[in-house]
DSSP file (Angstrom, degrees, kcal/mol; ACC not computed):
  #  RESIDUE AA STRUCTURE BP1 BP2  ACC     N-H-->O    O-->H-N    N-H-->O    O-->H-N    TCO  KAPPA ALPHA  PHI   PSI    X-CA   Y-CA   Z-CA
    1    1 A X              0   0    0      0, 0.0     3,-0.3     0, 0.0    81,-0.3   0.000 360.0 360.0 360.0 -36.4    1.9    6.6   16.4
    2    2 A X    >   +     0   0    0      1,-0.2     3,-2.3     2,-0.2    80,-0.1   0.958 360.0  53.4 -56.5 -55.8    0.3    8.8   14.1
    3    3 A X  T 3  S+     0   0    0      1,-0.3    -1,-0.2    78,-0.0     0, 0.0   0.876 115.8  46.5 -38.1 -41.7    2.7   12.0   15.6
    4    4 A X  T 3  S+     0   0    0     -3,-0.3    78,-1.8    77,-0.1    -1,-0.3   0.041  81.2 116.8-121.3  47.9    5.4   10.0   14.9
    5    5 A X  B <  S-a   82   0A   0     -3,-2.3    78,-0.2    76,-0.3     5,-0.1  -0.455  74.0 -76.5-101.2 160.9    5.0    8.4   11.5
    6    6 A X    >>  -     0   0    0     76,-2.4     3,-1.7    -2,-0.2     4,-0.7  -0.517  33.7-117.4 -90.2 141.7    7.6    9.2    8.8
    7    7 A X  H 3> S+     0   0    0      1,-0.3     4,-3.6     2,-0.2    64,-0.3   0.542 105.7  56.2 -59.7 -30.6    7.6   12.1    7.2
    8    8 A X  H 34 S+     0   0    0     62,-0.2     4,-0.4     2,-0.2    -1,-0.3   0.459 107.8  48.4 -60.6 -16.8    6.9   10.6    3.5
    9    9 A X  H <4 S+     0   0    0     -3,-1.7     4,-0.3     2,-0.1    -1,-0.2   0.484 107.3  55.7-111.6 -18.7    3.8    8.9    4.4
   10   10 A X  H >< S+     0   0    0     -4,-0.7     3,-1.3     2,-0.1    -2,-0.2   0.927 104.4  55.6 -86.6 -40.5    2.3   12.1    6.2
   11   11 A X  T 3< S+     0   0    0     -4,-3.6    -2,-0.1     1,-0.2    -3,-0.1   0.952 108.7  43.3 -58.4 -37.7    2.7   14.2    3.1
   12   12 A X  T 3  S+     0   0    0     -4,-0.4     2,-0.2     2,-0.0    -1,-0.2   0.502 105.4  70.5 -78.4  -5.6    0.8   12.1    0.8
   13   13 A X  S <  S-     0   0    0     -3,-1.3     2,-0.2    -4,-0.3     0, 0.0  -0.714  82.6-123.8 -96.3 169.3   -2.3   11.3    3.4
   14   14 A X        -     0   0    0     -2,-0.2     5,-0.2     1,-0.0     2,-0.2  -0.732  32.6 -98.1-109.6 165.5   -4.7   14.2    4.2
   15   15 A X  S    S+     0   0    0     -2,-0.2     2,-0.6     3,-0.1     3,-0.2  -0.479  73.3  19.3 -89.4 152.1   -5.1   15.0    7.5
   16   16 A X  S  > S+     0   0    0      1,-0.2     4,-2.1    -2,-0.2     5,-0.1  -0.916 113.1  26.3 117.1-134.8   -8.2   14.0   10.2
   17   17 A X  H  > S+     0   0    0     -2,-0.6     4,-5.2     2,-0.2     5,-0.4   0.902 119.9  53.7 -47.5 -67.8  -10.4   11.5   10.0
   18   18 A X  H  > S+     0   0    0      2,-0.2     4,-3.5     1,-0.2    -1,-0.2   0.974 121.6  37.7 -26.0 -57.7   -7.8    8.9    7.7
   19   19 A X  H  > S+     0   0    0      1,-0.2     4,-2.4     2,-0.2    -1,-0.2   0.994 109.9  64.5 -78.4 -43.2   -5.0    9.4   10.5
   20   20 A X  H  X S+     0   0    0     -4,-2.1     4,-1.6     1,-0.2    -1,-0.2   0.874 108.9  36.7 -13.1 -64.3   -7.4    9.4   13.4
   21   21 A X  H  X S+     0   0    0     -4,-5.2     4,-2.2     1,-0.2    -1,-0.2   0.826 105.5  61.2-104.3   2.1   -8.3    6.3   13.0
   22   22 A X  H  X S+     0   0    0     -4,-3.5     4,-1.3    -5,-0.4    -1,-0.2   0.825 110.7  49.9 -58.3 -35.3   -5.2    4.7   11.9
   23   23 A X  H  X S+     0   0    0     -4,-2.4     4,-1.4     2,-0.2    -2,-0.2   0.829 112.8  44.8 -63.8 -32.5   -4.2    6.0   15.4
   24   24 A X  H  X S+     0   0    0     -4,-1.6     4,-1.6     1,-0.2     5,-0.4   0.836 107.2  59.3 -87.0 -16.9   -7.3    4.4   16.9
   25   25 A X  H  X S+     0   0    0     -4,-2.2     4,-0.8     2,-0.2     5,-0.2   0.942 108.9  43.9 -58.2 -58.6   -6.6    1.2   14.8
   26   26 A X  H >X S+     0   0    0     -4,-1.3     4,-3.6     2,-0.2     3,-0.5   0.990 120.6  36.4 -57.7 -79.7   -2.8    0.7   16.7
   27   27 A X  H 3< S+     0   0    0     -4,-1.4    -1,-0.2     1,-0.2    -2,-0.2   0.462 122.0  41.4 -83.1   4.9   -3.9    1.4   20.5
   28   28 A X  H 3< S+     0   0    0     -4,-1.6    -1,-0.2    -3,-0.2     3,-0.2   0.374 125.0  38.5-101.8 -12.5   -7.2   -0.1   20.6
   29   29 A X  H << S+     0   0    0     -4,-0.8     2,-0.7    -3,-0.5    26,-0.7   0.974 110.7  49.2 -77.3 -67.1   -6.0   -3.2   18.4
   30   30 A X  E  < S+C   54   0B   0     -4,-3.6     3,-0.3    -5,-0.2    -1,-0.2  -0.827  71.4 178.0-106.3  98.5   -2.1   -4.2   19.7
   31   31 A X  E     +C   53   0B   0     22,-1.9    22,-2.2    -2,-0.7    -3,-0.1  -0.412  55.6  19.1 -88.6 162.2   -2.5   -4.3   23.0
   32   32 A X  E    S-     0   0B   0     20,-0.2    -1,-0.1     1,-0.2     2,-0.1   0.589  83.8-166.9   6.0  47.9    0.8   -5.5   25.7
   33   33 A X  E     -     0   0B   0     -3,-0.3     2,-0.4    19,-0.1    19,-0.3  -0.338  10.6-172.7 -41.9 121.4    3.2   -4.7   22.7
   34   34 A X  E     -C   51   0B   0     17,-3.8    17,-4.0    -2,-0.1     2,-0.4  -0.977  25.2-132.6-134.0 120.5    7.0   -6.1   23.4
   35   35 A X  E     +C   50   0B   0     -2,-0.4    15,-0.2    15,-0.3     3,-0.1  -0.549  31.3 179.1 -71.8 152.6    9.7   -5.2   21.1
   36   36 A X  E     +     0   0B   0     13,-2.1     2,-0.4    -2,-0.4    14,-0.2   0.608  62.9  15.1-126.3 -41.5   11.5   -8.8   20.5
   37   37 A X  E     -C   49   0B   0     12,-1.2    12,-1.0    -3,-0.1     2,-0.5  -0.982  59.8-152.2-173.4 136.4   14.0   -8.2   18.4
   38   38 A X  E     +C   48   0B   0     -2,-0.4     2,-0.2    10,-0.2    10,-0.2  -0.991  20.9 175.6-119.0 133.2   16.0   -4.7   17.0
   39   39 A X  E     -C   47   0B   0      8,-4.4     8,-1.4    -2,-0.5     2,-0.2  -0.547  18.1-152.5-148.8 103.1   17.5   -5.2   13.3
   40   40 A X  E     -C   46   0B   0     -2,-0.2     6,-0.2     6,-0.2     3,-0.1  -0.375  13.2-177.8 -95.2 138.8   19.1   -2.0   11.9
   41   41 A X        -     0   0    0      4,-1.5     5,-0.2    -2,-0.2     2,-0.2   0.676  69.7 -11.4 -81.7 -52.7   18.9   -2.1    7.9
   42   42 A X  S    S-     0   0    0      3,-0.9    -2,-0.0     1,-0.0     0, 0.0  -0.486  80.5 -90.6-155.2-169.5   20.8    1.2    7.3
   43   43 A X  S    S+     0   0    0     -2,-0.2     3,-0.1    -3,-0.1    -3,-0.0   0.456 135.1  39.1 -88.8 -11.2   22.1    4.2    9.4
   44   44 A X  S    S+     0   0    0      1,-0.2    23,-0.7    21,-0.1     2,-0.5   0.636 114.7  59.2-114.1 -39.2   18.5    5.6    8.4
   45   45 A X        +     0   0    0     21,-0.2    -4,-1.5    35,-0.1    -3,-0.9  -0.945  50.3 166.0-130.1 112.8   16.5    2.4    8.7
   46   46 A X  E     -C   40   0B   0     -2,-0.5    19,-4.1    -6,-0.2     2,-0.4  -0.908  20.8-146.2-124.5 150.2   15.7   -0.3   11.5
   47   47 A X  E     -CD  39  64B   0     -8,-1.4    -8,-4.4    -2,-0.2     2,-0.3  -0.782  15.7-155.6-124.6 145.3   13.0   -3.1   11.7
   48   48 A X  E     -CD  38  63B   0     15,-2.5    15,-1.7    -2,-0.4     2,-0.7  -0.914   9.2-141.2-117.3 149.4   11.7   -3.8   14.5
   49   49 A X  E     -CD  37  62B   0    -12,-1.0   -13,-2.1    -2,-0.3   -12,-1.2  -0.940  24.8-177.3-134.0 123.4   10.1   -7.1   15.8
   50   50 A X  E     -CD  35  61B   0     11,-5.0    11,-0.8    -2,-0.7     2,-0.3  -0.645  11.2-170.9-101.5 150.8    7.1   -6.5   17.9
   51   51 A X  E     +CD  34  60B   0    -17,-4.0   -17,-3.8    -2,-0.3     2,-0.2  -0.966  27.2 129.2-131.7 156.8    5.0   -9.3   19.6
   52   52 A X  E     - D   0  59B   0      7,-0.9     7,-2.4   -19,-0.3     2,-0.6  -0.862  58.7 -80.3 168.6-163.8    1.4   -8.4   21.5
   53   53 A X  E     -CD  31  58B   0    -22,-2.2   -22,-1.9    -2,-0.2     2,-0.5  -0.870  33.8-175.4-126.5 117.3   -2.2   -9.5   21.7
   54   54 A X  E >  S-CD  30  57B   0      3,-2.9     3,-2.8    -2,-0.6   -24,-0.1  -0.953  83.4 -14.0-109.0 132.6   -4.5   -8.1   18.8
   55   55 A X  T 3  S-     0   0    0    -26,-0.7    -1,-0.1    -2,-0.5     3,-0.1   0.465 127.7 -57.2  68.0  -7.0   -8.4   -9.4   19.7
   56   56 A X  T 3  S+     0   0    0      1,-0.5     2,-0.4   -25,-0.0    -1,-0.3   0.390 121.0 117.3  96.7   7.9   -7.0  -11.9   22.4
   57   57 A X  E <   -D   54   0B   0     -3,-2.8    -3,-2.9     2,-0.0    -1,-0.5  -0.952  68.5-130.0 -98.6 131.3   -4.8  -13.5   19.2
   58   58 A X  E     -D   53   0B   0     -2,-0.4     2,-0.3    -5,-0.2    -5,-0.2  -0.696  32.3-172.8 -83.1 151.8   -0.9  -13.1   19.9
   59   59 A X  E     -D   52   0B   0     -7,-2.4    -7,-0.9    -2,-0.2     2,-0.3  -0.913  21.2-150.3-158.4 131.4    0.2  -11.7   17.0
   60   60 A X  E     -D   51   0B   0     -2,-0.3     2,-0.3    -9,-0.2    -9,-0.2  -0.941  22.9-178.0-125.9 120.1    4.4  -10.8   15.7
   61   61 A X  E     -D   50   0B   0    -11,-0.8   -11,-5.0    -2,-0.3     2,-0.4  -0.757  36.1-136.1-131.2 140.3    5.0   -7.4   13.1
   62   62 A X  E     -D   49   0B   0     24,-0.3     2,-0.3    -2,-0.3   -13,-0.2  -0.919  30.2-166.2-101.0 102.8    7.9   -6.5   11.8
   63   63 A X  E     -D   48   0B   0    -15,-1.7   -15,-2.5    -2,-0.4     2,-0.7  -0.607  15.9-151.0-102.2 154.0    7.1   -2.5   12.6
   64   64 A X  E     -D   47   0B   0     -2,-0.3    19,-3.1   -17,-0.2   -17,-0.2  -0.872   4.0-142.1-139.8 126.1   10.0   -0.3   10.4
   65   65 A X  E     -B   82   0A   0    -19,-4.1     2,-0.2    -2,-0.7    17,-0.2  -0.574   5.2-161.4 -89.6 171.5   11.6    3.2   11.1
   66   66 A X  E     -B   81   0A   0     15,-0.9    15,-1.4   -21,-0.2     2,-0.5  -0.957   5.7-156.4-148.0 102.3   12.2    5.4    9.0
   67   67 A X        +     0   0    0    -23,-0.7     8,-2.4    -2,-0.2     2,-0.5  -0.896  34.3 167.9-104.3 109.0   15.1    8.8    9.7
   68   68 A X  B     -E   74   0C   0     -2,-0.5    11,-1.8    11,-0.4     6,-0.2  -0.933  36.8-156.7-139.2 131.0   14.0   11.3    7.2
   69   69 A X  S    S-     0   0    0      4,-2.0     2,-0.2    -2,-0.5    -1,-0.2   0.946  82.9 -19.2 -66.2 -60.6   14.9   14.8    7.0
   70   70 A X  S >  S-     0   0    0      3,-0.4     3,-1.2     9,-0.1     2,-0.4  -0.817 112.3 -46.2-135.3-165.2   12.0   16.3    5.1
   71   71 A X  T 3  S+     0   0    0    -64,-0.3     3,-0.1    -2,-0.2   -65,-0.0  -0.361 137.9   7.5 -73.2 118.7    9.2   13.7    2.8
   72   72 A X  T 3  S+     0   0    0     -2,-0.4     2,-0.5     1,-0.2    -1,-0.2   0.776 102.9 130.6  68.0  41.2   11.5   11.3    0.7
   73   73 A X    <   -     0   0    0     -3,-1.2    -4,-2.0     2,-0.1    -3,-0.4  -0.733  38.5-173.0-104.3  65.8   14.6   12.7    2.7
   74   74 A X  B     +E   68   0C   0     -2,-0.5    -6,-0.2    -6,-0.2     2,-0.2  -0.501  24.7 148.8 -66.3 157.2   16.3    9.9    3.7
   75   75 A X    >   -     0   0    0     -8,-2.4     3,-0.8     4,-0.2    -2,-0.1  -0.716  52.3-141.6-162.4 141.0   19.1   11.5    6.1
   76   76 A X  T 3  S+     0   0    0      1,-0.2     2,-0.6    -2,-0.2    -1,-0.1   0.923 113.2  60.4 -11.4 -73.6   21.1   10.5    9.4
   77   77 A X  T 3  S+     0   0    0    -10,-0.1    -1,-0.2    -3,-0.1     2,-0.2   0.223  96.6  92.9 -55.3  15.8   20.6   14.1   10.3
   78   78 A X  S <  S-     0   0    0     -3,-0.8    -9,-0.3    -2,-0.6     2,-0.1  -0.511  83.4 -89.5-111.1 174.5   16.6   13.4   10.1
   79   79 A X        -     0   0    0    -11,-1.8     2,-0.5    -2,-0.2   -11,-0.4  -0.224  41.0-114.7 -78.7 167.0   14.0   12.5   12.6
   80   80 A X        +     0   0    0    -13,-0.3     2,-0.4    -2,-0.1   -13,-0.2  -0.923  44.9 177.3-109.5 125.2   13.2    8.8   13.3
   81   81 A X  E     - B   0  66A   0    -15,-1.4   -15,-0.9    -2,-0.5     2,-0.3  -0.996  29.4-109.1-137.8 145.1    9.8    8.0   12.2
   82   82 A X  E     -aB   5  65A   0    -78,-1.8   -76,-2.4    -2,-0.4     2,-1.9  -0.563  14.8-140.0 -86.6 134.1    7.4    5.1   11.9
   83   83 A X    >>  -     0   0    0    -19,-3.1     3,-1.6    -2,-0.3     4,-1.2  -0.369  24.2-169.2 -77.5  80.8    6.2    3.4    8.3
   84   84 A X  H >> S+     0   0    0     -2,-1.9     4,-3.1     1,-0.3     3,-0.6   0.903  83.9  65.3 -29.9 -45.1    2.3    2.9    9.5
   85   85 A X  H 3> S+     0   0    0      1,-0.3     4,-1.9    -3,-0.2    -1,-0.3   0.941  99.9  52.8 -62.3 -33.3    1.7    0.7    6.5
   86   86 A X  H <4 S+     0   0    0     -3,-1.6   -24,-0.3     2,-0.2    -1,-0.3   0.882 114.8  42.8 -35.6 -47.7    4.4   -2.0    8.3
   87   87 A X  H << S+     0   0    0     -4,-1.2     4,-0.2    -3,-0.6    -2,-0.2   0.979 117.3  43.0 -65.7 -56.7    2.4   -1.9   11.5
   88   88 A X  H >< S+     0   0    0     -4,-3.1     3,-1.8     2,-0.1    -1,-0.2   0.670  80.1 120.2 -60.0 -24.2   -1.0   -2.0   10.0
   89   89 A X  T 3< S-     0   0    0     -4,-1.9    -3,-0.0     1,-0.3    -4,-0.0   0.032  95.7  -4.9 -99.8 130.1    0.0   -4.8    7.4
   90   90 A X  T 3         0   0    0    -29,-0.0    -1,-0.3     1,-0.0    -2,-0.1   0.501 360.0 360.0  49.9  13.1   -2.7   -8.0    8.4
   91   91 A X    <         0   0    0     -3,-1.8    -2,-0.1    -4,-0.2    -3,-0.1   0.305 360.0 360.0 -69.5 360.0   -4.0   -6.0   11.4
């Protein structure tokens, strides 16, 4: 997740450890993840509604991309990226 987190939330974090374990947080945590649900916001921005099993509790996040040209870039013409703090938010 971490590779592919939107570009505004990777400039402002430092790199290493912080992102590390936000990465370890995601694929050791939300285990047999199922998108449920697509619901586009924008041409830039879609929420996604995920369902899986955090801790042996099933568990439903609303996970949100992001399409950002460089950091606070929204663009069409941008990458698609994830807003970590959506995923992480009561994990």
């Amino acid at each position: 997740m971490v590779k592919n987190t939107q570009k505004t939330w990777l400039s402002n974090r430092p790199k290493g450890k912080e992102l590390a374990s936000i990465k370890e947080l995601i694929t050791d945590r939300l285990k047999n993840a199922n998108i449920q649900q697509e619901i586009k916001i924008s041409s830039v921005i879609t929420d996604f509604i995920v369902t899986g099993t955090i801790e042996g509790q099933s568990v439903k996040k609303k996970i949100r991309l992001l399409k950002e040209l460089k950091p606070y870039t929204p663009s069409e013409s941008g990458e698609w990226g994830v807003n970590p703090i959506s995923a992480l938010k009561n994990i």
